[in-house]
C-alpha positions as CSV (number, residue, x, y, z in Angstrom):
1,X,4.3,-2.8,35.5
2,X,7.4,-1.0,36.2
3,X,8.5,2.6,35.3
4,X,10.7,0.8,32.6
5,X,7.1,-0.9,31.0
6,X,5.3,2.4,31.6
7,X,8.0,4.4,29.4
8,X,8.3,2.4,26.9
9,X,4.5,2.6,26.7
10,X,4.2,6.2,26.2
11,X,6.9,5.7,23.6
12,X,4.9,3.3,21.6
13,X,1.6,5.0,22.2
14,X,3.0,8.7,21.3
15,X,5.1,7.3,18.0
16,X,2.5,5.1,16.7
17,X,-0.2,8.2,17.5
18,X,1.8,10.3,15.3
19,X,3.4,7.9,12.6
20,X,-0.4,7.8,10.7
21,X,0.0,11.4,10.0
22,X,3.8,11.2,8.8
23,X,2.2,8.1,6.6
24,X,0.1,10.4,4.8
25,X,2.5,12.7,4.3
26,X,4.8,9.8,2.2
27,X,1.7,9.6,-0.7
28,X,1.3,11.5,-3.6
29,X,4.7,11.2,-5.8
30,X,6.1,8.5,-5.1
31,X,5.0,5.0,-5.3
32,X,3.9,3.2,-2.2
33,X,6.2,0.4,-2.4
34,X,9.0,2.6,-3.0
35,X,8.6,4.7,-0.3
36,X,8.2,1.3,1.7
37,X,11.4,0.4,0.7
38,X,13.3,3.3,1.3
39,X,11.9,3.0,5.0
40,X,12.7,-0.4,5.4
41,X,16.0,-0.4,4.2
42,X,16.8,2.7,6.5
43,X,15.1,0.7,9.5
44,X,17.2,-2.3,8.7
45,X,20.7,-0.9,8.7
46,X,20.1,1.3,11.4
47,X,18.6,-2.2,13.7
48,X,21.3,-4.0,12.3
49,X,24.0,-1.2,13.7
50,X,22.2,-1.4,17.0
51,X,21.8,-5.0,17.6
52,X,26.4,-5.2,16.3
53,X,26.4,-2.2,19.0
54,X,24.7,-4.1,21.5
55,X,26.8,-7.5,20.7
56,X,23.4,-8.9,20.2
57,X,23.4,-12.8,17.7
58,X,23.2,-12.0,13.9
59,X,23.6,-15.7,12.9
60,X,21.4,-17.9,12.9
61,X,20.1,-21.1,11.4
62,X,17.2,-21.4,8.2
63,X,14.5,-21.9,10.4
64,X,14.9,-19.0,12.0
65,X,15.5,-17.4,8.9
66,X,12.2,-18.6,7.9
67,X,10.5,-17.1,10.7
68,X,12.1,-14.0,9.8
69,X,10.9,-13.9,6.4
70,X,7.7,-14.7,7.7
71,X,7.8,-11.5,9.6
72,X,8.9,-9.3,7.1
73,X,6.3,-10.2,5.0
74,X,3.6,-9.9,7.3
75,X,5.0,-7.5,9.3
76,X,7.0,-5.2,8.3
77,X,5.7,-5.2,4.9
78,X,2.2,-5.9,3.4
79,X,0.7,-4.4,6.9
80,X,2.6,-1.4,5.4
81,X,1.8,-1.6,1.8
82,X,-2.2,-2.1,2.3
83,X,-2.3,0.6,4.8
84,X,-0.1,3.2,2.2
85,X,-2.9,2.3,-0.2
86,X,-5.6,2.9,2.1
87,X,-4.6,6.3,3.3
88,X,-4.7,7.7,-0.3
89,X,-8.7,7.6,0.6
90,X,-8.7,7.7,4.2
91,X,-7.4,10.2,7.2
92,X,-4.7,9.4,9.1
93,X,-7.0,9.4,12.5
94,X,-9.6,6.7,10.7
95,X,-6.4,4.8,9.5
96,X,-5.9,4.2,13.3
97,X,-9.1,3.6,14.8
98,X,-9.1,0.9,11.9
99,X,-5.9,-0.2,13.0
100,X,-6.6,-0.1,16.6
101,X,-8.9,-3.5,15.6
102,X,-5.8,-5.4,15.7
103,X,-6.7,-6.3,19.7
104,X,-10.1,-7.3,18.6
105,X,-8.6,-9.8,15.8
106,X,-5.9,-10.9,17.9
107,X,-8.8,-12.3,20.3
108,X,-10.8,-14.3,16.9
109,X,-7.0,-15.7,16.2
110,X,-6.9,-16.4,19.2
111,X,-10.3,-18.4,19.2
112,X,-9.6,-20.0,15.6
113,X,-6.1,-20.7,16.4
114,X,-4.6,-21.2,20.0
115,X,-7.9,-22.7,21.9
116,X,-8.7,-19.6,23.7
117,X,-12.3,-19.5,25.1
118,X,-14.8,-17.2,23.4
119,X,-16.3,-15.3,26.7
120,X,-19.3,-13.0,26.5
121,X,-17.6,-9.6,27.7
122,X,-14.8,-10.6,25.0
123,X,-17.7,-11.2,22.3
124,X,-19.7,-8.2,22.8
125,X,-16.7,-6.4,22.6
126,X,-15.7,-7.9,19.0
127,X,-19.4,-6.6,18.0
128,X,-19.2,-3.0,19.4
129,X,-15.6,-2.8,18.0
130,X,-17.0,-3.7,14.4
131,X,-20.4,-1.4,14.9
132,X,-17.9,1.4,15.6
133,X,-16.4,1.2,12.7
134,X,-19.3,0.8,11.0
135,X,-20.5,4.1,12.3
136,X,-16.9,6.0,11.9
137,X,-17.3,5.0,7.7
138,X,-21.1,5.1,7.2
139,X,-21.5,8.3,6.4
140,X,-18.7,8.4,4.0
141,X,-19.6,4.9,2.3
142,X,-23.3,5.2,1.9
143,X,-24.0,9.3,1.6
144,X,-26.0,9.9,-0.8
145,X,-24.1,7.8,-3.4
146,X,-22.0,4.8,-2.7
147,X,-18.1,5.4,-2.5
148,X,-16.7,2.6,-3.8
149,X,-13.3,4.2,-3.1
150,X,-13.4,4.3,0.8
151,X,-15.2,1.0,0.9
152,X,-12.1,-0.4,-0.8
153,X,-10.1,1.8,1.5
154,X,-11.5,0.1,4.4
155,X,-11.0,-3.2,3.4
156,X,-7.7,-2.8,2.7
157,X,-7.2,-1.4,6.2
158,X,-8.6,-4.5,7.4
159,X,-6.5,-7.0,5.5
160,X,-3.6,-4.7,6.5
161,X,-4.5,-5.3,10.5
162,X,-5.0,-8.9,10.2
163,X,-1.7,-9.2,8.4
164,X,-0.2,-6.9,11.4
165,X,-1.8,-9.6,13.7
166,X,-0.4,-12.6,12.1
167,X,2.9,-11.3,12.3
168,X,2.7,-10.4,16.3
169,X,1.8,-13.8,16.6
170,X,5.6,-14.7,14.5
171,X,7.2,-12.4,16.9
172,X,5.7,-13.5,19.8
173,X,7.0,-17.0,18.8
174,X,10.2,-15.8,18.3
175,X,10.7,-14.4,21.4
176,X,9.3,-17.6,23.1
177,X,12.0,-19.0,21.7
178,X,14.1,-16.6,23.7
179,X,15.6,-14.9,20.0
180,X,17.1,-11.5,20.5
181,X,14.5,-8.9,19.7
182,X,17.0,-6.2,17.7
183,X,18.6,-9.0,15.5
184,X,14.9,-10.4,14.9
185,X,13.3,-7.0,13.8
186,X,16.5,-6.7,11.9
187,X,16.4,-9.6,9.6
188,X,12.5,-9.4,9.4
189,X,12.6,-5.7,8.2
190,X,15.6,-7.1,5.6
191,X,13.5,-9.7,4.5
192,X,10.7,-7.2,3.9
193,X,12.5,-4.9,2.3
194,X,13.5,-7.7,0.1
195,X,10.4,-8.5,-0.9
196,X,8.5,-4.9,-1.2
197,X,12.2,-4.4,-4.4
198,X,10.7,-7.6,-5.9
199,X,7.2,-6.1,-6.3
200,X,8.4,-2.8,-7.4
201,X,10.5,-4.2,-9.6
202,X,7.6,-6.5,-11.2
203,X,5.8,-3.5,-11.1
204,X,7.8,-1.0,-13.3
205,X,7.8,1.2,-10.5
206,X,10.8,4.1,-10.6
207,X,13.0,4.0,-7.4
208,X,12.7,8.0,-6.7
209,X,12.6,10.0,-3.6
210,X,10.3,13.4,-3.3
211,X,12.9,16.1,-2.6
212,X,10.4,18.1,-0.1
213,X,10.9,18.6,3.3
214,X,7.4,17.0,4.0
215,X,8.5,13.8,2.3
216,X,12.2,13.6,3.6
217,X,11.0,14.1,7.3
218,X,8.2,11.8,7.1
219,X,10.2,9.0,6.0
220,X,12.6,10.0,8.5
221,X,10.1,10.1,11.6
222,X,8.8,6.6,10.1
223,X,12.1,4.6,9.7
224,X,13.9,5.5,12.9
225,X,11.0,6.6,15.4
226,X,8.0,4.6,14.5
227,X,9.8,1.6,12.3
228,X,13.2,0.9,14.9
229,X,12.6,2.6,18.4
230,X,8.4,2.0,18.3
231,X,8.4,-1.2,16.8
232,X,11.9,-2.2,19.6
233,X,8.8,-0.7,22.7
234,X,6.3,-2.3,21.9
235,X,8.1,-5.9,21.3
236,X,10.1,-5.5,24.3
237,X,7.4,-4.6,25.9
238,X,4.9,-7.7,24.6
239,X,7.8,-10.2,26.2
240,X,7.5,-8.6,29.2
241,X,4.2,-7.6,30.0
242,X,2.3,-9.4,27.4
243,X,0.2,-9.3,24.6
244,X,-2.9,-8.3,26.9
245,X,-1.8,-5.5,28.4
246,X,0.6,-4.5,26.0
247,X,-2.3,-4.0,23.2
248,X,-3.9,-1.6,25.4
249,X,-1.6,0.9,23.4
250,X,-4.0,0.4,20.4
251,X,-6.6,1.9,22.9
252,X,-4.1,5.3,23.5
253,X,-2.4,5.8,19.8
254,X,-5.8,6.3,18.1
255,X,-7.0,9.5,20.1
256,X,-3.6,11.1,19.3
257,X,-3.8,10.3,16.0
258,X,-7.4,11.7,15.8
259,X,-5.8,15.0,17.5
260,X,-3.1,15.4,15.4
261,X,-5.7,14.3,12.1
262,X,-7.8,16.9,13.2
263,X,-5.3,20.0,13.5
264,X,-3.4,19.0,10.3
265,X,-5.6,17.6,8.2
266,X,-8.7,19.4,9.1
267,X,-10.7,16.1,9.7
268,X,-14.5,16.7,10.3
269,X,-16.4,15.2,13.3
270,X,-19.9,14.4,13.3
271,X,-21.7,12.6,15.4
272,X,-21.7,9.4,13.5
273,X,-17.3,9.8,13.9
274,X,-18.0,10.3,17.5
275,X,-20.3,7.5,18.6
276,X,-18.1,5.0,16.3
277,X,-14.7,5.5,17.7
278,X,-16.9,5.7,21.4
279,X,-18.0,1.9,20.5
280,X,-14.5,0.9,18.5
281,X,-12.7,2.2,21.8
282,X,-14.7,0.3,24.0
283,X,-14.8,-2.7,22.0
284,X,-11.2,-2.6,22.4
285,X,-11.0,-2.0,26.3
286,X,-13.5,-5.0,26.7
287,X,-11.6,-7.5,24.2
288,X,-8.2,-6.9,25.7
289,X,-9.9,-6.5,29.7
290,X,-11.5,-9.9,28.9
291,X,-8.7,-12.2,29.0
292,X,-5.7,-10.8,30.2
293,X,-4.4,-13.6,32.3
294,X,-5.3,-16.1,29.4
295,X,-3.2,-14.3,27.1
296,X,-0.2,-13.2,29.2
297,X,-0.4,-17.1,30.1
298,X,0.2,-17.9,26.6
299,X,3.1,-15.0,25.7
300,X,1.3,-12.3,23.7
């Protein structure tokens, strides 16, 4: 890695750490698809300036533009959607320690999909990444009475990783064929901002905007920081250090999300919280230090 990788890293690592927090922040008034939108939309224009800026291609044929809708629904999108409803239950640190999985399913898509051998160290990992988060939600789940609320919470979480994954796997084929990243992220978050109007509309939502500073500089911090200059780190830097090592981020972002839950939101350890995101952390070092040269090999 080169000083170039290892800034964009801390980039990605310290937006993405804090982005969970500024999620939380966006629920409450207004709809979660609406405030989607109003991110997405910002994100969009403010890629699509950049990529004009940097003379970067904006045309292109309909299968690309296929691909890009593909990506904007996966991910920049209903990644988004099922992790806004999840947070109305769930911290912002637990929303990325949950998130933080995405290395872990990467490596069963990886398996299902793309041939990639199933190794011990890489399997045990998998199992001490899911017993992590086992730990980090039993407590809250079971108690003394089941909460049906963070279960469902959880589970949405988890669809919205895997959706995250599948659309890393879009990207990643986009850049193998050698597509401009900006003018890529720009289309896909159009496209996805395309579709997250269609299911408000469907959905009688209002299109309103909080007028609090909380709200306002959440969406802010989310469309430009963690939605255009994150998202533009941490696909530059999957083309050119690949998907192995660039994942390791999701091993970083978590503990400063955890920090920053813990000041601001006043989130609780225990030592169930502790021991799970131990195992989910390690789970994630052993998945992604498993098969690094088999996935760089292959592009992210």
């Amino acid at each position: 890695m080169e000083r170039y990788d290892y800034a964009l890293y801390i980039v990605t690592c310290f937006v993405w750490g804090t982005s969970w927090l500024g999620l939380r922040m966006q629920l409450g008034t207004v709809a979660p698809e609406v405030s989607i939108v109003w991110r997405f939309a910002l994100a969009s224009l403010l890629v699509f300036a950049w990529a004009a800026w940097s003379k970067q291609r904006l045309h292109f044929g309909w299968r690309e533009h296929v691909l890009f809708a593909a990506m904007g629904f996966f991910l920049f999108s209903t990644n988004f959607l099922l992790f806004y409803n999840g947070g109305l239950v769930i911290t912002a640190g637990l929303l990325a320690v949950v998130f933080s999985l995405a290395s872990i399913v990467n490596f069963i898509i990886g398996i299902a999909f793309m041939g990639q051998k199933a190794d011990p160290r890489r399997l045990g990992g998998a199992v001490l990444g899911a017993c992590g988060i086992g730990f980090l939600f039993w407590p809250e789940i079971v108690g003394t009475t089941f909460n049906q609320a963070v279960f469902v919470g959880l589970g949405l979480c988890v669809m919205g990783t895997l959706s995250f994954c599948v659309g890393n796997v879009l990207s990643a084929r986009a850049q193998r064929q050698a597509l401009p990243i900006l003018s890529t992220n720009a289309w896909g978050m159009l496209y996805g901002t395309v579709w997250m109007t269609f299911l408000v509309l469907v959905q009688g939502h209002a299109f309103v905007i909080e007028p609090t500073v909380s709200y306002l500089g959440s969406l802010l911090w989310l469309a430009v920081f963690s939605s255009v200059i994150a998202f533009w780190s941490y696909l530059t830097l999957l083309g050119r250090i690949g998907g192995a090592r660039a994942a390791y981020a999701t091993v970083i972002f978590p503990l400063i999300a955890l920090a920053s839950s813990t000041l601001f939101e006043g989130y609780q350890w225990t030592i169930f919280a502790v021991i799970g995101v131990v195992l989910a952390l390690a789970g994630n070092w052993l998945v992604l230090g498993g098969g690094k040269r088999q996935l760089v090999n292959k592009g992210g």
